[in-house]
TORVEX-419710 format. One record per residue: chain; x, y, z of N, C-alpha, C in turn; residue in one letter. Coordinates in pm, 1 decimal. Layout:
BEGIN
- ch:n.east:n.north:n.up:ca.east:ca.north:ca.up:c.east:c.north:c.up:aa
- A:X:Y:Z:X:Y:Z:X:Y:Z:A
...
This chain:
BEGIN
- ch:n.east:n.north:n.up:ca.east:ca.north:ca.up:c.east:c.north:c.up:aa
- A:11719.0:15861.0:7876.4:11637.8:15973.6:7915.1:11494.6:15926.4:7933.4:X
- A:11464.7:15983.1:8064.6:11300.4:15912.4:8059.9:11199.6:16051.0:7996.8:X
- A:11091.9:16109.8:8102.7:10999.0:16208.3:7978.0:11031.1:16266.4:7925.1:X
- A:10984.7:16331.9:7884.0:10976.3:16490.8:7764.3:11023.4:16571.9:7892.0:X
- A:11024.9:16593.7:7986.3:11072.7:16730.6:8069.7:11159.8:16663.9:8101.0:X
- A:11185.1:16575.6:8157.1:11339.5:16527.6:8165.1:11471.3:16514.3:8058.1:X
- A:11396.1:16459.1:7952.9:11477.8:16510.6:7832.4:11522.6:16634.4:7818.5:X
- A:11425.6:16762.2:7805.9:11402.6:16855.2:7758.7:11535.2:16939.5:7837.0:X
- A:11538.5:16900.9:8005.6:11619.8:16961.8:8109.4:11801.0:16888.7:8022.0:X
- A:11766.7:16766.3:8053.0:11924.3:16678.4:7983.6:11956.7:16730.1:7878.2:X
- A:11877.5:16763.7:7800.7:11955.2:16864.6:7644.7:12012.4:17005.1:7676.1:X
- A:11882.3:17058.0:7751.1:11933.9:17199.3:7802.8:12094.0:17215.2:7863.0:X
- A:12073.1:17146.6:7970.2:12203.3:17118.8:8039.9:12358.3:17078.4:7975.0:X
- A:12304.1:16964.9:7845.7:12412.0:16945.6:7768.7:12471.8:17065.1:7682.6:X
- A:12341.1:17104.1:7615.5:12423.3:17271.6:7571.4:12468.6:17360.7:7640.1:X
- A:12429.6:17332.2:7761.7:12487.0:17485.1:7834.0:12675.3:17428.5:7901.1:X
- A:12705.0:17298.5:7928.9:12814.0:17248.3:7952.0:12886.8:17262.2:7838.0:X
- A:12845.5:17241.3:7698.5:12934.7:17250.7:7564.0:12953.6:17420.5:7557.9:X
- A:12856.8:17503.6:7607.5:12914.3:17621.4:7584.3:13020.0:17644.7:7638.8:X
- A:13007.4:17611.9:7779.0:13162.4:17645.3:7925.6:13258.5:17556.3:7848.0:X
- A:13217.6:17466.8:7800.8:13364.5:17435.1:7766.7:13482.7:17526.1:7652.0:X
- A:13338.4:17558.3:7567.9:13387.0:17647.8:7441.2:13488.8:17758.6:7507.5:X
- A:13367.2:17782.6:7599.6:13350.2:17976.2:7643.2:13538.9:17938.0:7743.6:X
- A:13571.6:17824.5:7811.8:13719.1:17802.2:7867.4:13846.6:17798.9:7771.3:X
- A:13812.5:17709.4:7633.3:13914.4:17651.1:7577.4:13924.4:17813.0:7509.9:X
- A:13844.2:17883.5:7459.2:13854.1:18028.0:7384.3:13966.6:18122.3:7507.5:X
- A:13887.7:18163.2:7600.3:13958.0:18188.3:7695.0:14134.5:18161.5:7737.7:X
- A:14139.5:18017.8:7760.3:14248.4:18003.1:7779.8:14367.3:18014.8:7663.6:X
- A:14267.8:18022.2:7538.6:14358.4:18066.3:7436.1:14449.8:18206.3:7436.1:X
- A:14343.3:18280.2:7484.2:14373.5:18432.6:7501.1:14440.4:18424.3:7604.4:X
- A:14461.3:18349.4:7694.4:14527.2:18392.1:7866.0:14647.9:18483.4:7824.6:X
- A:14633.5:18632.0:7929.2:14774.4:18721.7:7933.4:14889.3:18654.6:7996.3:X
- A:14854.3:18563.8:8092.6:15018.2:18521.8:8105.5:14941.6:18371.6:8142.7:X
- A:15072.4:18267.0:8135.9:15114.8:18145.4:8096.3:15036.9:18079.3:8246.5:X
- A:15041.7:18115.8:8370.0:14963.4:18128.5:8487.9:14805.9:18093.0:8445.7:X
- A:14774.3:18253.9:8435.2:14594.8:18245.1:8374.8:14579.9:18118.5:8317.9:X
- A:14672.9:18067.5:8243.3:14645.6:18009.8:8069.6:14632.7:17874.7:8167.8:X
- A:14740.7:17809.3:8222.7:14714.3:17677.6:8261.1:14614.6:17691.3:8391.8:X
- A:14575.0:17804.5:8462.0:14469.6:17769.5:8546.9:14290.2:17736.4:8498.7:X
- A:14298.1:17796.9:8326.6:14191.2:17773.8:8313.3:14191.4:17649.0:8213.6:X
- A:14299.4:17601.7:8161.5:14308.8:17526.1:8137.8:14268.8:17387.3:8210.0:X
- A:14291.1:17394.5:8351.2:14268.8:17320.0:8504.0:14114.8:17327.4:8456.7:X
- A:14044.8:17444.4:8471.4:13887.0:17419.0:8492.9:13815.2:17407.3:8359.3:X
- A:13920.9:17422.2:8253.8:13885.1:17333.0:8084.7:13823.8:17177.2:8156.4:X
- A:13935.0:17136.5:8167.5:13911.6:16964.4:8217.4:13839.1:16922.4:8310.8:X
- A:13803.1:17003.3:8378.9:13676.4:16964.8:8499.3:13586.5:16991.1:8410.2:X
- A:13556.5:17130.1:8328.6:13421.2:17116.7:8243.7:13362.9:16989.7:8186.7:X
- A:13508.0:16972.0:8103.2:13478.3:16897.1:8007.4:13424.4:16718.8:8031.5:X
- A:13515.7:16707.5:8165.7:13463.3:16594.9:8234.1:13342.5:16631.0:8237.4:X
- A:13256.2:16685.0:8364.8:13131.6:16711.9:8349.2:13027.4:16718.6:8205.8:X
- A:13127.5:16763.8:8093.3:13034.0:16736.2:7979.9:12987.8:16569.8:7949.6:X
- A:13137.5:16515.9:7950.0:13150.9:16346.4:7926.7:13053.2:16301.1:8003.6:X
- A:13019.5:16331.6:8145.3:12945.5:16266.8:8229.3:12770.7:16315.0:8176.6:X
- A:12764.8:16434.3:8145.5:12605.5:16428.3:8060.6:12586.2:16372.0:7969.3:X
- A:12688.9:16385.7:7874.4:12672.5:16295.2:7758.8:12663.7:16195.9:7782.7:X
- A:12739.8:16143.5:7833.9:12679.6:15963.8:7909.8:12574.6:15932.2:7941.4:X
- A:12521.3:16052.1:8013.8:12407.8:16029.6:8118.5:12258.9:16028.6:7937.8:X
- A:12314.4:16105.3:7893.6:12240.9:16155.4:7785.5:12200.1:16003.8:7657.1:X
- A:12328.9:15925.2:7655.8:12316.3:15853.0:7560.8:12268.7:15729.7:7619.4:X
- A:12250.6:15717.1:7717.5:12178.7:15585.9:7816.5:12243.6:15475.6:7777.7:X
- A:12191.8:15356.9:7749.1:12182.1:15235.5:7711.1:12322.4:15249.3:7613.0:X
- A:12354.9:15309.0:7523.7:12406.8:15343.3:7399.1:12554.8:15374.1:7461.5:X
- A:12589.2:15435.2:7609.4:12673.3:15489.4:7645.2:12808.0:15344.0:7586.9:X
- A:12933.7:15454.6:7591.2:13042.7:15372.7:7519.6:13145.3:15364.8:7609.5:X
- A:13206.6:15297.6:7654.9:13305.4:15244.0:7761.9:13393.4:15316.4:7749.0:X
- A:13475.9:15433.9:7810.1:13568.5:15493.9:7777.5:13677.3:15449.3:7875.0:X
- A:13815.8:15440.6:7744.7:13917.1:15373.3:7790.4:13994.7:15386.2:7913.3:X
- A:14092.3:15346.2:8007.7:14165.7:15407.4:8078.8:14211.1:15561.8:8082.6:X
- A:14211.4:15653.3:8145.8:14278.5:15805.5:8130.8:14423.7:15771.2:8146.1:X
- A:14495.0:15818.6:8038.5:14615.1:15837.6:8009.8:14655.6:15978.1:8007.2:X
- A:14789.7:16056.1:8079.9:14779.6:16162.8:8062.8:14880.8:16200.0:7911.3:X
- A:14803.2:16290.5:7870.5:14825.5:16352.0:7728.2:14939.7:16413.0:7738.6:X
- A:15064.7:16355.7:7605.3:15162.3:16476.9:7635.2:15141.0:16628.3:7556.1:X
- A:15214.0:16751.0:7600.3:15146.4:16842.9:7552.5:15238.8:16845.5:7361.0:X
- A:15141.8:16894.6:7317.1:15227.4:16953.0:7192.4:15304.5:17046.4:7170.9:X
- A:15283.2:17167.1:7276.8:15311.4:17304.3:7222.1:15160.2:17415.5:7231.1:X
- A:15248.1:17500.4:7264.0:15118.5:17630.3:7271.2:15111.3:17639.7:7106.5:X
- A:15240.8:17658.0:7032.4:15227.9:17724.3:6861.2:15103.0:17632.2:6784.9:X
- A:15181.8:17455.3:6845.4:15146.2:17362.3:6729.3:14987.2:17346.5:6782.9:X
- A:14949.2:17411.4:6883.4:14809.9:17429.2:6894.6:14708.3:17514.3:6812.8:X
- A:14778.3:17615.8:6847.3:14751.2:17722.7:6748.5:14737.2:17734.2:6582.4:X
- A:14828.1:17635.6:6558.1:14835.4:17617.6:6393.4:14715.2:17526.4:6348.3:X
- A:14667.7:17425.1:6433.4:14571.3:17350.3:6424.7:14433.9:17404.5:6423.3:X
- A:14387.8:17490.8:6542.7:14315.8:17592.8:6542.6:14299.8:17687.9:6447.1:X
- A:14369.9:17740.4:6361.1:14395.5:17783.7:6282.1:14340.3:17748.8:6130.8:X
- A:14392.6:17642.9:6154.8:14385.0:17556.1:6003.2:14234.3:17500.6:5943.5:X
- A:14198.2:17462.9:6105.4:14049.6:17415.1:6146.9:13933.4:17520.7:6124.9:X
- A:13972.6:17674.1:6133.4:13875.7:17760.3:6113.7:13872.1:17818.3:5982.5:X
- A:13998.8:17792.1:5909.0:14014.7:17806.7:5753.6:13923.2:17667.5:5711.0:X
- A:13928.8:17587.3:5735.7:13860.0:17463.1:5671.2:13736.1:17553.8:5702.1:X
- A:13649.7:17550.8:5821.1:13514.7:17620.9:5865.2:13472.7:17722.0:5793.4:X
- A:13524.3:17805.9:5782.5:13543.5:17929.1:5676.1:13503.6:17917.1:5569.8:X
- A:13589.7:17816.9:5467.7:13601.9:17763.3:5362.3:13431.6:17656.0:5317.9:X
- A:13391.9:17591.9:5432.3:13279.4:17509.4:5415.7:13148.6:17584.2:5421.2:X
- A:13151.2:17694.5:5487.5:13077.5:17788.3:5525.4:13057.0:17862.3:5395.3:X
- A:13149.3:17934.9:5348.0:13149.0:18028.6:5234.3:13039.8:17926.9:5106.7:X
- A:13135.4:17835.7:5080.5:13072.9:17694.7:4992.5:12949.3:17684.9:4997.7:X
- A:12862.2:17642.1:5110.7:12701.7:17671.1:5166.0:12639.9:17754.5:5096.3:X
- A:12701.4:17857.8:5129.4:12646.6:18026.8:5100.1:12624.1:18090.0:4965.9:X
- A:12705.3:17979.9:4884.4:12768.5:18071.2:4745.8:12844.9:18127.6:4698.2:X
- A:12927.2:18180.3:4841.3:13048.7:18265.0:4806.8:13159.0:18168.9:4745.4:X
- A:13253.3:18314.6:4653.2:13361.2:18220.5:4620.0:13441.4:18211.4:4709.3:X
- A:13573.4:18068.3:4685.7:13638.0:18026.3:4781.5:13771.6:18111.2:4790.1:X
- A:13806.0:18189.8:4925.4:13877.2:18228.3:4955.7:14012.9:18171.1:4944.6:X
């Protein structure tokens, strides 16, 4: 990153790409039918590319060689879900901890 306004724009930009990605993968969670679900799933992975490519752009010098693209096999809509799941009970759980509250 070269100045302070150039930085300032490259951060901006990086948060606003991590949101679309959020604001897709949430989305496609909810999709009403299996259609919706893998089309936004489609523009999940263009986001998210585009994120990889700021972040790159973002970490300069530092950037890390990313391996060949292999395509991913899927797991399952459930065993997604259970992960997601499990992941926001941990969040939950670390959160409460912070706060004071007792652990649920």
């Amino acid at each position: 990153m070269g100045n302070r306004e150039e930085t300032t724009h490259d951060v901006l930009a990086l948060g606003a790409q991590v949101a679309e990605v959020e604001a897709l993968f949430s989305s496609a969670l909810t999709a009403p039918t299996e259609s919706a679900e893998r089309q936004l799933f489609a523009q999940l992975a263009w986001a998210a590319t585009r994120l990889g490519r700021l972040a790159e752009n973002a970490a300069g010098d530092f950037a890390i060689a990313v391996p060949e693209h292999r395509p991913l096999t899927s797991p399952g809509r459930a065993r997604i879900r259970r992960r997601i799941a499990s992941t926001e009970h941990t969040a939950d759980r670390i959160i409460a901890k912070f706060q004071g509250e007792p652990p649920a």
